[in-house]
Every structure is written in C-alpha cells, then in structure tokens.
N, C-alpha and C positions, 0 to 999 in steps of 0.2 A: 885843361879840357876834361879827364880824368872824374875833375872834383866838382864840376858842372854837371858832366854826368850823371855822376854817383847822386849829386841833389836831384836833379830830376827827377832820377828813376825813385829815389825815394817820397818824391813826391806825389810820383803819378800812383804809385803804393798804398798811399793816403787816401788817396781822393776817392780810387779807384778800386774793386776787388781783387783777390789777386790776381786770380783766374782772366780776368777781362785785362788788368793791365800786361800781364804776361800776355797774351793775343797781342796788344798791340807790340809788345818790343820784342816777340819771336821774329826772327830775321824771315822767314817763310814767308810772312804777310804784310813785311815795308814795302814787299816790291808792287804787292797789288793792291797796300790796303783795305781788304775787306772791311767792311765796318758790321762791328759784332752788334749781335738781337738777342734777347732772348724772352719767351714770352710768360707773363704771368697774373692770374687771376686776381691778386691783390696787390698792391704794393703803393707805399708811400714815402716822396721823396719831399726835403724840409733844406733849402740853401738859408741860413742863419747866418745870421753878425752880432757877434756883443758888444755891442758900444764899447770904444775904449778897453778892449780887453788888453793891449797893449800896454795897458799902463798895470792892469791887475796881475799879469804873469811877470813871475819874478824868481828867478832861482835862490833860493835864500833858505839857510839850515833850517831857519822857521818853519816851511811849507813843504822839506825835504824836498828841497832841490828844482820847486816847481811842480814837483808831482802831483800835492793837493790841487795846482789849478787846472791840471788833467784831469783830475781824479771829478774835480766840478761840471768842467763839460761833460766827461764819460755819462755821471748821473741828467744832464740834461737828456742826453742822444738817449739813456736809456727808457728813461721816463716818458721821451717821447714815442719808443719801440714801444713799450706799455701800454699807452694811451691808443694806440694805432691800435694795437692788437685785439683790445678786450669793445674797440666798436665793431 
C-alpha cells in the first residue's frame, strides 16, 4: 500500500504543480475537497502523445540511462513554452 502510494503521489507531482498537488493531498482539504482556481491572463495548455514512445525509451549506457530521451521531450515542452510565448 506504501509503494502504491508513494507512485501516486509521484505522479500526481508530474502531472500537476506542486503547489496544486500539495492542495489536493493536504489532509485539511480531503474532507471537503475544495476544488482549486486560479486565474490567468494567458496560458496555454498542450495534452500530447508520441507514437510509440514506448518502444523509443530505453535505459541503456548509450542514452545515459534514458536520460537523453527526457532530455528530448524536455526540448519539445520547451520549444513549445517558446513558441507560446513569443506570439
């Protein structure tokens, strides 16, 4: 249960900022679930899939360990902060 957990939480970490996922798993706000807002003059949000990325991520001394194929997405999410930003 522990290590269910523990994946969870690091996933909702991922997904989510920290700020916001901390709001949902403070114990103060399970009981009445708030549901957080917050407002803002720009923002752009992007749900993506890369085909088969599944088969491209590979932990292997080659890539150091996977890391280049983070290091790949990183450049996509950032490129796309980029492109947002400068229309």
């Amino acid at each position: 249960m522990d290590a269910l957990q523990a994946s969870n939480r690091r996933i909702l970490f991922n997904l989510l900022p920290a700020h916001v996922a901390t709001h949902f798993l403070d114990n103060q706000f399970r009981t009445n679930m708030d549901l957080y807002h917050q407002s803002y003059h720009r923002v752009g949000v992007v749900f993506a899939s890369i085909t088969n990325y599944h088969e491209f991520y590979m932990e292997l001394d080659g890539n150091n360990q996977g890391m280049e194929c983070l290091r790949l997405l990183n450049e996509i999410i950032a490129d796309f902060d980029e492109r947002d930003s400068v229309q």
